[in-house]
C-alpha positions in Angstrom: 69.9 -16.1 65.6 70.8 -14.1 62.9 74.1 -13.8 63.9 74.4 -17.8 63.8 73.1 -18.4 60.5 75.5 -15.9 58.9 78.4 -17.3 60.6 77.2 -21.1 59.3 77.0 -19.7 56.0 80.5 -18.1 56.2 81.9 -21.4 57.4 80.5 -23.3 55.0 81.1 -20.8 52.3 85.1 -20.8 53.2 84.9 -24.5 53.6 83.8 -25.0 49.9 87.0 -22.2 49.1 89.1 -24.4 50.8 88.3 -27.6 49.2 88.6 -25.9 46.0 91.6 -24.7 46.1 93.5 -27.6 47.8 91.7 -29.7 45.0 93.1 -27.8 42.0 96.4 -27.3 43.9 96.6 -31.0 44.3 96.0 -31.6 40.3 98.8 -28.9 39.5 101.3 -30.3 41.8 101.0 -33.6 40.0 101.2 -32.2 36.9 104.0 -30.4 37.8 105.7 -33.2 39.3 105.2 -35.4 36.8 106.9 -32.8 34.3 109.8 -32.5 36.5 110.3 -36.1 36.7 110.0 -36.4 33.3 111.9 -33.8 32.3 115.3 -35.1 34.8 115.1 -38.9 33.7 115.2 -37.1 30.0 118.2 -35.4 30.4 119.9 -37.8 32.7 119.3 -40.2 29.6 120.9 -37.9 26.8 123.5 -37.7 29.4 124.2 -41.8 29.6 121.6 -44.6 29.2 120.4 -46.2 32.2 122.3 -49.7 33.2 120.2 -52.5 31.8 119.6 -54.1 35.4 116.5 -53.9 36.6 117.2 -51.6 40.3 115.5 -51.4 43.4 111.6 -51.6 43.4 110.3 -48.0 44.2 108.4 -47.4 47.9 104.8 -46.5 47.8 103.2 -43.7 46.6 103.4 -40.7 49.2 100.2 -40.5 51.3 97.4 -37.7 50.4 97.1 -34.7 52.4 94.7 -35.2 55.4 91.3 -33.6 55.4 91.2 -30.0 56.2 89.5 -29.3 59.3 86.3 -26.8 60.0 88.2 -23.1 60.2 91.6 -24.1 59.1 93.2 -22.4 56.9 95.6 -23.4 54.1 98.6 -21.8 55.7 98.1 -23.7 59.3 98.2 -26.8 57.4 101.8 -27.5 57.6 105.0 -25.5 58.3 106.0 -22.9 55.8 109.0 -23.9 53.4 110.5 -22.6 50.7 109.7 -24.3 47.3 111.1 -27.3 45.4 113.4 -25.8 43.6 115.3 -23.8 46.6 116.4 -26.8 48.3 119.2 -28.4 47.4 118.6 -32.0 46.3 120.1 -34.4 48.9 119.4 -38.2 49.1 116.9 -38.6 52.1 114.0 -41.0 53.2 111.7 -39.4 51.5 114.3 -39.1 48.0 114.9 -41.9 45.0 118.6 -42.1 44.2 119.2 -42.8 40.4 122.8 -44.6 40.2 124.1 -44.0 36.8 127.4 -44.3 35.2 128.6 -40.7 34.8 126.7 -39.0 37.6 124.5 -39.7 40.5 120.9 -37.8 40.1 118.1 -37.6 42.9 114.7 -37.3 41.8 112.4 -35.4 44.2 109.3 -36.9 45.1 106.1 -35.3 44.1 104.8 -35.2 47.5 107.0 -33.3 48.7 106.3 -30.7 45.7 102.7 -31.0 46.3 103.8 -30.0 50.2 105.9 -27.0 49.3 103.1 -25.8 46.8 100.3 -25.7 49.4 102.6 -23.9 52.0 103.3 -21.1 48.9 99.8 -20.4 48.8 98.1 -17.4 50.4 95.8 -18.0 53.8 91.9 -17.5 52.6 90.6 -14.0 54.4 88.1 -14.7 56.4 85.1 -12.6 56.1 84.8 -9.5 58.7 81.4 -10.3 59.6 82.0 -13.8 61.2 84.5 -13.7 64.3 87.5 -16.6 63.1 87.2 -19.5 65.7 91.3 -20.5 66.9 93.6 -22.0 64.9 93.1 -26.3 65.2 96.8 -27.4 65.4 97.8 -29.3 62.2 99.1 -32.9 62.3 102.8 -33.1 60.7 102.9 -33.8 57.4 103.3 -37.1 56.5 106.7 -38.2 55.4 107.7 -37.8 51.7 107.8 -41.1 50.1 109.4 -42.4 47.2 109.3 -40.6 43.8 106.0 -40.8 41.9 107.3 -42.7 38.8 109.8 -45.9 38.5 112.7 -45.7 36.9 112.4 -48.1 34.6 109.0 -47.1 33.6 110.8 -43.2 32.7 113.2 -45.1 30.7 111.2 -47.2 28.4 109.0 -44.1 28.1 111.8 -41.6 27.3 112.7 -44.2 25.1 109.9 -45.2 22.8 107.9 -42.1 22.9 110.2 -39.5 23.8 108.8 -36.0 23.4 105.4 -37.1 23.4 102.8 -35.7 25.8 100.7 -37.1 28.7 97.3 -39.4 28.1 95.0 -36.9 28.0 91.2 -38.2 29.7 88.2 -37.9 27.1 86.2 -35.1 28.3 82.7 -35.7 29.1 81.2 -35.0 26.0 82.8 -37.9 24.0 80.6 -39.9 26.2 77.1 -38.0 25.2 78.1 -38.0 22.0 78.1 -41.7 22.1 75.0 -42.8 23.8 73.6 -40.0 20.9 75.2 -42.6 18.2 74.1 -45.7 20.1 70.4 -43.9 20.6 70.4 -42.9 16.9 71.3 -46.8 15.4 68.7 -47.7 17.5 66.0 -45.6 16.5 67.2 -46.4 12.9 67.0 -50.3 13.3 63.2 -49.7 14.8 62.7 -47.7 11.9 63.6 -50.0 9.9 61.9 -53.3 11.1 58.3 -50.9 11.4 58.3 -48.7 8.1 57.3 -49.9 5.0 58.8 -48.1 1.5 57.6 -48.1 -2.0 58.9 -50.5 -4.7 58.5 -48.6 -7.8 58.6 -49.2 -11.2 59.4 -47.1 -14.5 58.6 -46.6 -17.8 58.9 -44.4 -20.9 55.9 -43.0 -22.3 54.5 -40.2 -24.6 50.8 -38.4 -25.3 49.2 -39.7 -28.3 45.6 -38.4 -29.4 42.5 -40.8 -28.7 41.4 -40.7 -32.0 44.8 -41.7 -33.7 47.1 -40.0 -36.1 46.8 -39.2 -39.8 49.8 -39.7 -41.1 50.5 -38.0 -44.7 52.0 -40.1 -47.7 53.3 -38.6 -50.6 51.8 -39.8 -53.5 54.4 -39.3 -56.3 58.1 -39.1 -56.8 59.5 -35.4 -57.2 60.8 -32.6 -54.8 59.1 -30.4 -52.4 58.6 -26.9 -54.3 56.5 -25.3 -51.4 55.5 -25.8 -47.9 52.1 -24.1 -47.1 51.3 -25.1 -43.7 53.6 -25.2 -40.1 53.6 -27.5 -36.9 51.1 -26.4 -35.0 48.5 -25.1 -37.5 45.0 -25.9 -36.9 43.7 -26.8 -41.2 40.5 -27.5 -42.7 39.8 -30.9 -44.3 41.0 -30.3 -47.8 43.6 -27.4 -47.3 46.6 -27.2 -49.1 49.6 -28.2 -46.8 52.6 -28.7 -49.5 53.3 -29.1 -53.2 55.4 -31.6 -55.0 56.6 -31.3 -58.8 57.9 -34.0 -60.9 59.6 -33.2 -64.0 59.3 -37.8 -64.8 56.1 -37.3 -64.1 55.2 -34.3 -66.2 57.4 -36.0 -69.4 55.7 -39.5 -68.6 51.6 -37.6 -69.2 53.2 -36.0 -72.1 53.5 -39.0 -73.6 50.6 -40.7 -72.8 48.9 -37.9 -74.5 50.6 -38.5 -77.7 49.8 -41.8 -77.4 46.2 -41.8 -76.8 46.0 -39.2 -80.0 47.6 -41.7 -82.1 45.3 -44.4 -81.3 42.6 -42.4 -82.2 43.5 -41.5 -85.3 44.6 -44.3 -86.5 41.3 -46.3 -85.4 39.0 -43.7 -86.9 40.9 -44.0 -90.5 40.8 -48.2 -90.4 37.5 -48.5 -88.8 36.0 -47.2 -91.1 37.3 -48.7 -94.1 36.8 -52.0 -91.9 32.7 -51.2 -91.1 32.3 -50.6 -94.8 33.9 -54.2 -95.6 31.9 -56.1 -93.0 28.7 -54.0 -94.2 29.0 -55.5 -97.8 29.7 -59.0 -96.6 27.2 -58.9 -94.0 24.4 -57.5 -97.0 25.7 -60.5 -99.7 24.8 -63.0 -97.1 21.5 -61.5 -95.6 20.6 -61.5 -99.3 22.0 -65.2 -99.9 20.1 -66.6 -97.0 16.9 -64.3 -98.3 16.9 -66.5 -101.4 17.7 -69.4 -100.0 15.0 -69.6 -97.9 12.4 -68.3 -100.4 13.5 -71.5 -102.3 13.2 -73.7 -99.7 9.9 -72.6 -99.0 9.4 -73.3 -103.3 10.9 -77.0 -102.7 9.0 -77.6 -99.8 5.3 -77.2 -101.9 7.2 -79.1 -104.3 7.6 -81.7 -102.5 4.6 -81.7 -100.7 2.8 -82.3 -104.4 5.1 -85.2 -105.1 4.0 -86.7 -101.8 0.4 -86.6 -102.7 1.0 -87.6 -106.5 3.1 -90.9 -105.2 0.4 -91.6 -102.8 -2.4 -91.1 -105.8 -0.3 -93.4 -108.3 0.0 -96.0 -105.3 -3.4 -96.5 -105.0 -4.1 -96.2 -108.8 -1.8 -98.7 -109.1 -3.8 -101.0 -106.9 -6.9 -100.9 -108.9 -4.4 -101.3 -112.1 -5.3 -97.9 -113.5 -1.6 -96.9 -113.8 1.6 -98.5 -114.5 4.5 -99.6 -112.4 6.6 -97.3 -114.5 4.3 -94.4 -114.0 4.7 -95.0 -110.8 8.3 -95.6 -110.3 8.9 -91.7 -112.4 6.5 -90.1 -109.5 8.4 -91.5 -107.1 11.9 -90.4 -108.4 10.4 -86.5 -108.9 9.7 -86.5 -105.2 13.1 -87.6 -104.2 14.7 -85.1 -106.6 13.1 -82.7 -104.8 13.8 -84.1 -101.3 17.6 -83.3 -102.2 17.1 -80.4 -104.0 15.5 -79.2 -100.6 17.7 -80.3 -98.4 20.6 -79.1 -100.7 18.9 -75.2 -100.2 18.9 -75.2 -96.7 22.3 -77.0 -96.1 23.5 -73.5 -98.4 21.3 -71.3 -95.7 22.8 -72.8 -92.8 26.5 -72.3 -94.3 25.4 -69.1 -94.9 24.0 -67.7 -92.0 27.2 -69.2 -90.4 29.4 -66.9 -92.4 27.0 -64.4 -91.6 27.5 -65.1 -87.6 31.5 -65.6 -88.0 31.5 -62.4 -89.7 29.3 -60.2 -87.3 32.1 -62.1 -84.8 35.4 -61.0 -86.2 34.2 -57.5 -86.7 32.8 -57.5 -82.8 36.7 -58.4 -82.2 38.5 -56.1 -84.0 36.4 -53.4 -82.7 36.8 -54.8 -78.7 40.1 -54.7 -79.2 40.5 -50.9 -80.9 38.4 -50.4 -78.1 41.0 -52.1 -75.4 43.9 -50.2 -77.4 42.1 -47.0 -76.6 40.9 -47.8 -73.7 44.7 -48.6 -72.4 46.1 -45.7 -73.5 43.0 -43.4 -72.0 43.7 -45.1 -68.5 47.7 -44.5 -68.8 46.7 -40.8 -69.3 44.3 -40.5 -66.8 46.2 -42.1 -64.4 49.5 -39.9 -64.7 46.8 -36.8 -64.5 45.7 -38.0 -61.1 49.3 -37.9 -60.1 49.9 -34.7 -61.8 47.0 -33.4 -59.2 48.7 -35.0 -56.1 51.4 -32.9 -56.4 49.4 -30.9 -53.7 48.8 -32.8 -50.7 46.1 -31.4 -48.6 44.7 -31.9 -45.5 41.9 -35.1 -45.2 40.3 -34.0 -42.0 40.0 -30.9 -39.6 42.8 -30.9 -37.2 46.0 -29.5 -35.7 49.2 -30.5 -37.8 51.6 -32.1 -35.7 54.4 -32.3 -38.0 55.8 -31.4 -41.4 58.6 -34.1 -42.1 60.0 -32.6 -45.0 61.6 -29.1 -46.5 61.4 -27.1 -49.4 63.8 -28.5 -52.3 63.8 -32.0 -50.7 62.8 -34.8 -52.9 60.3 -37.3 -51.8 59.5 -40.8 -53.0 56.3 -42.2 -53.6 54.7 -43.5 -50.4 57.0 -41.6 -48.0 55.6 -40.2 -45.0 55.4 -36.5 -45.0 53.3 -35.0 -42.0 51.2 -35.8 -39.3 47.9 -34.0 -38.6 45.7 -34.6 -35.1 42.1 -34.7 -35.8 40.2 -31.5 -33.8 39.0 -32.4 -30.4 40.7 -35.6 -29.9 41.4 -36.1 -26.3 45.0 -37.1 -25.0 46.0 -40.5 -23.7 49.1 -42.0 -22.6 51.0 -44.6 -24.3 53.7 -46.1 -21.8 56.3 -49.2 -22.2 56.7 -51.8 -18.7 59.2 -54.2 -18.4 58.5 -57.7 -18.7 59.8 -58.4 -14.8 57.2 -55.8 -13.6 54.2 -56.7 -15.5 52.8 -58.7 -12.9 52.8 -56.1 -9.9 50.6 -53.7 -12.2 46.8 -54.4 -13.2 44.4 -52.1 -15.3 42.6 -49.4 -12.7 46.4 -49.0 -11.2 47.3 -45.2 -10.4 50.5 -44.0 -12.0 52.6 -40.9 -11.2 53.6 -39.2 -15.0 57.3 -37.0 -14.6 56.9 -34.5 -17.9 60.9 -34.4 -19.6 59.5 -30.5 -20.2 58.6 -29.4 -16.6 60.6 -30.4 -12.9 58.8 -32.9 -11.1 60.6 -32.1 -7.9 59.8 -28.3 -8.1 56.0 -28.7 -9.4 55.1 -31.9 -8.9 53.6 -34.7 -11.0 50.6 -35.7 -12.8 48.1 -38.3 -12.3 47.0 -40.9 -14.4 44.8 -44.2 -14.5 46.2 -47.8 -16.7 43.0 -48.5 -18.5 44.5 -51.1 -21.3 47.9 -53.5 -20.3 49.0 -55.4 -23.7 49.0 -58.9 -23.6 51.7 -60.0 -25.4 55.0 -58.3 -25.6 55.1 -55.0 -28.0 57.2 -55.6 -30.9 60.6 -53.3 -31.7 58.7 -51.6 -34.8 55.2 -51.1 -32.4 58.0 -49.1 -29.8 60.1 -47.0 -32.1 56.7 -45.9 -34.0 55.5 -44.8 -30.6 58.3 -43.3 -28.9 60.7 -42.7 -31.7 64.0 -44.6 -33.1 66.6 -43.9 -30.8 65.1 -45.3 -27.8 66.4 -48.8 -26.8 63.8 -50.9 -24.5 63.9 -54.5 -22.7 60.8 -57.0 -23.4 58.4 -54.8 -22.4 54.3 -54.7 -22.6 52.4 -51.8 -24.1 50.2 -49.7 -21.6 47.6 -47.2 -21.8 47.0 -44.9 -19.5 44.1 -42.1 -19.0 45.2 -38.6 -17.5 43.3 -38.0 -14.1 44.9 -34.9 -13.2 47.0 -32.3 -14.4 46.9 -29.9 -12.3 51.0 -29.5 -12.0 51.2 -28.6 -15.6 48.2 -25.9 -15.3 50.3 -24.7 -12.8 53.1 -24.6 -14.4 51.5 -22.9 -17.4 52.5 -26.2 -19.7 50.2 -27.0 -22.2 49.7 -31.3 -22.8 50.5 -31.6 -26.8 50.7 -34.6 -28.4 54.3 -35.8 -28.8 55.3 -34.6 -25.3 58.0 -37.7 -23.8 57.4 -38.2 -20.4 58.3 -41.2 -17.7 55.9 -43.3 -16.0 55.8 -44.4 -12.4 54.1 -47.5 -11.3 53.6 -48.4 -7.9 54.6 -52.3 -8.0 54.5 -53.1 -4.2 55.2 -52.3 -0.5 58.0 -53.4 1.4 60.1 -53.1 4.5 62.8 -51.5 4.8 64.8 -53.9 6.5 63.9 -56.5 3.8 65.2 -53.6 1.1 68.5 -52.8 3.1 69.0 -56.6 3.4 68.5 -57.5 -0.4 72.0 -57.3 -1.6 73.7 -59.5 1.3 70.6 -62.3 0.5 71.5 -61.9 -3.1 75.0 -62.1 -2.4 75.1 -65.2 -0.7 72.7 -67.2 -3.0 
């Protein structure tokens, strides 16, 4: 039993040798006989062309070897013979005769190489173990047919692409590598109709304090002499940060001076020649208006008595005591007196006038030495205050930001010259969005912040929260005050966001300061990728 399955494995073992081998001996014989038909027709044609008529249609294709049988061997195939290229070429059957011009050239068939090949080929040894059943009798070969190629078909070959070599067959892994494509556009287009990206939007932004910035003004023309303070200082609220001197300034208070001194010299010699003037006129007419009214009060018993005396001689006249004449002189004494009394206090009352215009003029002339002084005092006072803001000091506890100016540099008045942080102020965000994203972002949004200072792909970003979105569009001035001249913007709105986490510049060992430029990311929308790969070609044919 043993016996019988080693000798079926030995049989089927040189079955599978045998099939091998006449396989790959098969291939190289058509290579080989392709070659050598290739390589006659070639020199045949450098020889003399081939006559333009179109010859004989070729015969068939030679038949294919016939199935090896079960324990025959290569070499009982078919007949030994020598090879191809030890027989002399002679027109046969089994031959193709090429009529040319200058010679007459036989082309061998390939079959008949393929023949000669397999009969050149050592017999397989069969294995000891297995005793080798008797030969089978092969079949005669079939007869060699016509060569494997036409003529014409060598020609226009030879001809077009002479020298070139055979169509090679792709190998198989052309064909992997394809169905790996086709698989790969496939997965892409599912990809694509299924995930969703991220429409983003940016911004430019920079940390400002909560509590605002002091700016510093100088308050006087004149150049910088010392700078006491750096960026970056933390100052007490009245601390000397730099010192301006103007040499204007300093000639201008001078003057003043001088001024004001004149003033009051030349006030304190009239005025008191002046006081002395009104004093006397002011005495004359008190005393006038003293006498005048002590005789009006005279003139008014007087006439009081020639009231009562007219009234007596009135009714003395009635009982014809007294005259008419008698009468009649009474009568005239009381209106002598009536005008002497009115005459008195008409004088008072003039009097007391000049009195009042008097006390009036000398009221004016001393308002207006007063005003004199008074103008020149202010003038003086005022170019002291400057002369003490030459030192401009520090009007709150903070952190100074900036110092915009240098020693020997000259200021004008009102020009900005530092920046100081109040202590304590906590940092906020102040962020620029375009006009054509302003309706994708609402207040409570979160926003991704990229510091210019630190690599947002290496550590990351920081996290932030829009508190305040501007209503109306921020004004060119409102931007380069925030960010800085230099930075050129579209319509944009003015946003304010609130840090929620900044834990990648911890990391990172960056420290927030206010002034630090950074970009802001807004998160507008979501959207497919197919409808964002598409975009262009719908824009392109609207």
């Amino acid at each position: 039993m043993a016996g019988s399955v080693n000798r079926k494995d030995a049989e089927r073992a040189d079955s599978e040798v045998a099939k091998a081998r006449r396989r790959a001996a098969f291939i190289a014989t058509i290579r080989r006989a392709s070659q050598v038909d290739m390589a006659t027709a070639r020199s045949q044609t450098r020889r003399e062309p081939l006559p333009p008529t179109r010859p004989a249609k070729l015969a068939t294709r030679p038949e294919p070897l016939p199935p090896m049988r079960r324990g025959e061997a290569d070499h009982e195939r078919a007949p030994r013979s020598a090879p191809v290229e030890d027989r002399p070429l002679r027109p046969k059957a089994s031959t193709q005769v090429v009529e040319t011009k200058a010679r007459r050239v036989t082309l061998v068939p390939p079959a008949a190489q393929a023949k000669a090949a397999v009969q050149a080929m050592p017999a397989v040894q069969a294995k000891p173990a297995v005793q080798a059943r008797p030969a089978v009798q092969a079949k005669p070969a079939a007869q060699p047919g016509p060569g494997l190629f036409r003529a014409e078909a060598l020609q226009h070959r030879l001809s077009s692409e002479e020298g070139h070599g055979l169509v090679r067959v792709s190998p198989p892994w052309t064909w992997a590598l394809l169905w790996v494509v086709v698989c790969g556009v496939g997965a892409a287009l599912a990809a694509s109709f299924i995930g969703e990206v991220e429409v983003t939007g940016r911004g430019r932004g920079i940390l400002r304090p909560t509590a605002g910035v002091r700016v510093l003004t100088s308050q006087m023309t004149g150049t910088v002499v010392s700078v006491d303070a750096h960026s970056g200082d933390r100052v007490k609220t009245g601390a000397a940060l730099l010192r301006i001197e103007s040499a204007t300034t300093q000639a201008q208070l001078l003057e003043a001076e001088r001024e004001l001194e004149a003033v009051r010299t030349r006030f304190s010699a009239v005025a008191s020649q002046q006081d002395q003037h009104y004093d006397e006129q002011i005495e004359n007419l008190k005393s006038r208006a003293k006498r005048l009214t002590d005789q009006i009060a005279s003139l008014r018993i007087s006439v009081s008595r020639q009231v009562r005396r007219v009234e007596a001689d009135g009714q003395l006249l009635k009982k014809g005591l007294v005259s008419e004449l008698a009468v009649s002189d009474t009568q005239e004494g009381l209106a002598q007196a009536q005008r002497r009394l009115s005459e008195a206090e008409t004088t008072l009352d003039q009097t007391r006038q000049e009195l009042a215009s008097i006390e009036a003029r000398r009221q004016d002339e001393l308002w207006q030495r007063q005003q004199l002084l008074s103008n020149a005092q202010n003038k003086r006072d005022a170019l002291a205050l400057v002369m003490q803001q030459n030192v401009i000091g520090a009007p709150q506890d903070g952190t100074v930001e900036a110092l915009l100016v240098k020693v020997g540099e000259v200021v004008q008045a009102g020009q900005p010259v530092g920046k100081i942080v109040p202590v304590e102020s906590a940092l906020r965000v102040v962020s620029f969005l375009a006009e054509k994203d302003r309706a994708f972002v609402k207040a409570g949004d979160e926003v991704e912040l990229e510091l210019d200072q630190l690599p947002h792909a290496e550590y990351g970003t920081l996290r932030a929260k829009a508190i305040r979105i501007g209503d109306d569009l921020a004004s060119p001035s409102e931007i380069s005050e925030a960010i800085g001249d230099g930075q050129k913007f579209e319509p944009s709105y003015r946003v304010e966001l609130e840090i929620t986490d900044a834990r990648a510049a911890e990391m990172a060992g960056v420290k927030l300061r206010t002034g630090t430029l950074l970009n802001a990311r807004f998160t507008l929308r979501r959207q497919k990728l197919i409808a964002l790969v598409l975009s262009p070609l719908k824009r392109w044919f609207q």
